[in-house]
C-alpha positions in Angstrom: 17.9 28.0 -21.3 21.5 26.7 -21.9 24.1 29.3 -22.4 26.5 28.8 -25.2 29.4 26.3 -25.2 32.6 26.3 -26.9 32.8 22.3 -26.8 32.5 20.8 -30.1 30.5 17.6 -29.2 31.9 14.4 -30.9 31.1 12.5 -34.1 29.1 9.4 -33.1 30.9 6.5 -34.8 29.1 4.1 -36.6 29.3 0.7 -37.1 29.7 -0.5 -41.1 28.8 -4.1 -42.1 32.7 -5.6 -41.6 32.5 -4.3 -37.8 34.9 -1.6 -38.5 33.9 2.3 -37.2 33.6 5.0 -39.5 32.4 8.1 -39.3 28.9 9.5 -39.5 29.1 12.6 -41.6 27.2 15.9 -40.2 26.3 19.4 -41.8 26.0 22.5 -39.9 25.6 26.2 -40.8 23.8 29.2 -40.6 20.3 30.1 -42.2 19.6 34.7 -41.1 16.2 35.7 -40.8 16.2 39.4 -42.7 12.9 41.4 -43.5 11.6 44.8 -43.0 10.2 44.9 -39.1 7.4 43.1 -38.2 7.6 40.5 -41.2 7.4 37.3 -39.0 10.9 36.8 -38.5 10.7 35.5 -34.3 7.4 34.2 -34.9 8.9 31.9 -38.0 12.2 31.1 -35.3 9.9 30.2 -32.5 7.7 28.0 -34.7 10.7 26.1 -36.3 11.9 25.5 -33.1 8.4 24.6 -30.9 9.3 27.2 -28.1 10.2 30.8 -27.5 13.7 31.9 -27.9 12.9 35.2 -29.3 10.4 37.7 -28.3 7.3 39.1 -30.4 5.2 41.8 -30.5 2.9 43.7 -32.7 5.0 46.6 -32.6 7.8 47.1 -35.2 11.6 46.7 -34.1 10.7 44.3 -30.9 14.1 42.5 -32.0 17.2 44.8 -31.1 19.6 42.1 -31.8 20.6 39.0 -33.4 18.9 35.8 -31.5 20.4 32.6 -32.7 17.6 29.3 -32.8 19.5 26.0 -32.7 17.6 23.1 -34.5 18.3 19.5 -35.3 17.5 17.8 -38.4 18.6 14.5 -39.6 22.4 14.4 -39.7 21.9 18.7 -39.7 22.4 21.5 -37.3 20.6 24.4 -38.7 21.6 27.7 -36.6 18.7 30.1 -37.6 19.7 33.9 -37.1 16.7 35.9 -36.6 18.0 39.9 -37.2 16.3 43.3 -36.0 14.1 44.4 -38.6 15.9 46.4 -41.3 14.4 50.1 -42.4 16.4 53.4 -42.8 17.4 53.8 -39.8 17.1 57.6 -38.3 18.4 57.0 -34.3 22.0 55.4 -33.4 20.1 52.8 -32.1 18.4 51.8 -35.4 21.4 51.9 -37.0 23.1 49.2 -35.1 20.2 47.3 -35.3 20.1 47.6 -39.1 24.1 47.1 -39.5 23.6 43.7 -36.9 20.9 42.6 -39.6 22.6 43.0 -42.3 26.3 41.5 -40.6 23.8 38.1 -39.9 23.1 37.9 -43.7 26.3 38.4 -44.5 28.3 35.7 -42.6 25.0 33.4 -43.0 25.4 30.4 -45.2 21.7 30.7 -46.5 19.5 34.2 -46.4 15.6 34.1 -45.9 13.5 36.9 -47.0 10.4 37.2 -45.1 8.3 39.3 -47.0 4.2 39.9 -45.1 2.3 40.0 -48.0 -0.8 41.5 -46.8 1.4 44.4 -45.8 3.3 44.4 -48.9 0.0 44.0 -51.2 -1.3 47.2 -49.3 1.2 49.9 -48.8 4.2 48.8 -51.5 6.6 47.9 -48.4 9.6 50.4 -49.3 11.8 48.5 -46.8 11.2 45.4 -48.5 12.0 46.5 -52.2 15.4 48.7 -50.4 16.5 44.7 -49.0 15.7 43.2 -52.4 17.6 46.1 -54.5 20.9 45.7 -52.0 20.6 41.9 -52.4 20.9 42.4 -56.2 23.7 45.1 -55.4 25.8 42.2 -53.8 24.7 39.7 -56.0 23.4 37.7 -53.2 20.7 35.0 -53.2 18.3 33.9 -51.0 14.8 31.9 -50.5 12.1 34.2 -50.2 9.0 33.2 -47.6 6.1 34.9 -48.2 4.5 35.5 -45.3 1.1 35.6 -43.7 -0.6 34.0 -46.9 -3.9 33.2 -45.3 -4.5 37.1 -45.3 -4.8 37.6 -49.1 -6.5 36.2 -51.9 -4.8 33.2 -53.8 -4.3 35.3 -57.2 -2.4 38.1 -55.6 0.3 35.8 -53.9 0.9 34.3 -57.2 1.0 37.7 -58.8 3.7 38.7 -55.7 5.2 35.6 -55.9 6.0 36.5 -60.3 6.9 39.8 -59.7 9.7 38.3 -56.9 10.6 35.6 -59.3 11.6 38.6 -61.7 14.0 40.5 -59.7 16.4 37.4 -60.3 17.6 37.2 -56.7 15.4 34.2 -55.5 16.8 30.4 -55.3 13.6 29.4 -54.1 10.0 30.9 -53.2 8.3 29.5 -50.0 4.3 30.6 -49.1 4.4 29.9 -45.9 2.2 31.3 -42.1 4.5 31.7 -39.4 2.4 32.0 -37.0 0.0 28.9 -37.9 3.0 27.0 -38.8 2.4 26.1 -42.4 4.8 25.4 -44.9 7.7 25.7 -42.3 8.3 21.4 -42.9 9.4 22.1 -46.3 11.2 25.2 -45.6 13.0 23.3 -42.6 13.7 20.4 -44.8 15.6 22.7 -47.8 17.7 24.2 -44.9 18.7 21.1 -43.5 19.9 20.0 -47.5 21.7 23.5 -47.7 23.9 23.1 -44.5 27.4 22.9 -45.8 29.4 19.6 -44.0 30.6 20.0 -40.5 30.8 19.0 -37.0 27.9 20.4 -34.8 28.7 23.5 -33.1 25.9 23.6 -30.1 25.2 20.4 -28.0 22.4 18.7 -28.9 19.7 19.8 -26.2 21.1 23.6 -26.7 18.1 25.3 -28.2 19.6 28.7 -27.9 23.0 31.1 -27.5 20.9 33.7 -25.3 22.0 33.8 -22.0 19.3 32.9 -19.4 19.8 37.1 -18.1 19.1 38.6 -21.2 16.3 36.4 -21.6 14.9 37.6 -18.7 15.3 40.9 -19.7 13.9 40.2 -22.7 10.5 38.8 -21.8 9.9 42.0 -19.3 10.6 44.1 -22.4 8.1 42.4 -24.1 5.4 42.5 -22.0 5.7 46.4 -21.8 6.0 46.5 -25.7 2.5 44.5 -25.5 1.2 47.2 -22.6 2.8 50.4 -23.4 1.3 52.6 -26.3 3.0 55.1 -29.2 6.5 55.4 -28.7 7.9 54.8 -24.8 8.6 51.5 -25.6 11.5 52.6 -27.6 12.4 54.9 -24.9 13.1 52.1 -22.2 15.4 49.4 -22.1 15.4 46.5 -19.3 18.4 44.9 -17.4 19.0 41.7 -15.3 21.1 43.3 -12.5 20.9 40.1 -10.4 20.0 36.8 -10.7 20.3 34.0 -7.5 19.3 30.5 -7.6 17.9 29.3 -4.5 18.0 25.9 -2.4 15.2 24.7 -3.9 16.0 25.5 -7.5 13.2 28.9 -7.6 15.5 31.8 -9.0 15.4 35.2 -7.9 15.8 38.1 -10.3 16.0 41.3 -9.9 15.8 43.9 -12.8 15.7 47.5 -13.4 13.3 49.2 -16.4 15.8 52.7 -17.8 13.8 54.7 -18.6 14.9 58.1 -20.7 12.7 61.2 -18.6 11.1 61.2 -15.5 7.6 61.3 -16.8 8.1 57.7 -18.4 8.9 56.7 -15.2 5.4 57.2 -14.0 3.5 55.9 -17.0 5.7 52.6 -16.8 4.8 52.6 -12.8 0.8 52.9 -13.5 -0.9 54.5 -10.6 -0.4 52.8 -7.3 2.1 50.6 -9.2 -1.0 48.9 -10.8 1.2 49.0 -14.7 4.1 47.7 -13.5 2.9 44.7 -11.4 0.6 43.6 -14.3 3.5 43.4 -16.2 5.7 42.1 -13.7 2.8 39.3 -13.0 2.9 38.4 -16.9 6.9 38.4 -17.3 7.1 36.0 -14.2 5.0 33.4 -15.2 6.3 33.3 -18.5 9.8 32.9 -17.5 8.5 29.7 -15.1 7.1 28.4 -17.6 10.1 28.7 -19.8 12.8 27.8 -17.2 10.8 25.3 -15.7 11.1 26.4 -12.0 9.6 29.2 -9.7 10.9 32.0 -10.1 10.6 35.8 -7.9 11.1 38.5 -10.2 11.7 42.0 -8.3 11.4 44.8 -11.1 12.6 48.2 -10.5 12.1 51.7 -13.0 14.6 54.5 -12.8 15.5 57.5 -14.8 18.7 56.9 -17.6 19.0 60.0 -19.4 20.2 59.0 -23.2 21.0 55.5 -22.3 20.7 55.0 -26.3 24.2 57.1 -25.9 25.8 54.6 -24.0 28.2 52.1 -25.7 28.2 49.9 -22.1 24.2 48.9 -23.5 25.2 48.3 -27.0 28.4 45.8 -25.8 26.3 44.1 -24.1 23.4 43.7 -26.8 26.5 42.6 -29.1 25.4 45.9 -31.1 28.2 47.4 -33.0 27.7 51.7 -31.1 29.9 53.4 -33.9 27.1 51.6 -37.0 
């Protein structure tokens, strides 16, 4: 996956009927992702887009930091921001995360609740109603998606969707399933409308600003989110420590999985190493088929005592350590 650019591609002249060139006029700007964790928000950004540039799990707070989905519409560049999920946050880690959601809304030029219904129509999501109450607080709008609406009965979106409507906060209301992909045309088609004039600020093929490392490192995390249970996944964090491209195009990378005690270390391992190369095996053929090449992925775990302390990890994350 391209890396970002600081080149501002050119406006493609056009031709008007006397044969003179003007000017083709193009919108760009951002649309942030914000919900409670686990509302839909990477599922929506990898649907809108047709391929993974953000990982998902079932497991809340998967996303630690803002991943930015690049998408072309018409004369539009829509720059989707999908945020960490945003709860009250109890660690150092969860605060940055919350703060890096919240700092995506607030230099967005359109916000997008996701809202999953069936979750909300069950418990009365708290974390929801906190985002809609500081919204009002800063008297700032947005569209709100409802999520996941093949999972409850017809009358009690409606019912959702008039006590939203109430609040006084919502432009517009979209019932939409991320993950089946309906309802996203229409949702990708307001966007595109909303995206203030501009020159284009990624090239056109650029689907992504994550560098190629971090998504690598992002993919193994996932697949231990997805194989780990309770709450080591929040314990670990993965790095890309080196990454070579041989002659015939296969990468090599080689990564290490921080653990926090040495205990972890041996759940992550599996006995005989069977845990780690089943999610070794799953990581690497998901990266080849995302980067389109072979690729030999070395993983290694060790012991990081209170890595969460270290600012280094949160730099690099583009996480803010003093949140």
């Amino acid at each position: 996956m391209a890396g970002p650019s600081t080149d501002t591609p050119p406006e493609t002249p056009s031709e008007t009927p006397s044969g003179t060139s003007s000017e083709v006029a193009t919108r760009c700007g951002f649309a942030a992702l914000i919900g409670a964790p686990n509302a839909g928000k990477s599922t929506l950004l990898n649907g809108l887009l047709g391929t993974k540039v953000s990982i998902v799990t079932p497991k809340v707070q998967t996303t630690r930091t803002r991943v930015l989905g690049i998408e072309i519409t018409g004369d539009a560049q829509i720059v989707y921001v999908d945020t960490p999920g945003i709860f009250a946050p109890k660690r150092r880690l969860d605060r940055a995360m919350v703060a890096a959601a919240w700092a995506g809304a607030g230099d967005a030029d359109v916000v997008c609740l996701l809202v999953d219904v069936e979750r909300y129509l069950a418990e009365r999501d708290r974390d929801t109603d906190g985002i809609v109450a500081r919204l009002k607080e800063n008297r700032r709008h947005a569209h709100l998606l409802l999520n996941k609406i093949d999972l409850v009965k017809k009358q009690d979106l409606l019912a959702l969707a008039e006590k939203f409507t109430a609040e006084d906060v919502f432009d517009r209301i979209f019932m939409i399933s991320a993950l089946k992909g309906e309802g996203i045309g229409d949702l990708r088609d307001t966007l595109a409308a909303a995206m203030p004039p501009g020159p284009w600020l990624f090239p056109e093929d650029q689907l992504s600003d994550m560098p190629d490392r971090l998504l690598a490192a992002e993919i193994t995390r996932e697949k231990l989110f997805l194989d780990l249970h309770q709450e080591l996944p929040y314990s670990l964090t993965v790095e890309t420590e080196d990454w070579e491209t041989g002659k015939d195009g296969s990468a090599t990378i080689r990564q290490v999985i921080y653990v926090e005690r040495d205990g972890h270390k041996g759940i992550v391992l599996g006995k005989g190493g069977a845990q780690i190369k089943r999610v070794g095996a799953a990581a690497r053929k998901e990266l080849e088929d995302l980067l389109g090449r072979r690729v030999h992925l070395f993983i290694f775990v060790k012991v990081r005592g209170k890595w969460q302390d270290d600012p280094e990890r949160y730099r690099d994350w583009g996480l803010d350590f003093n949140a």
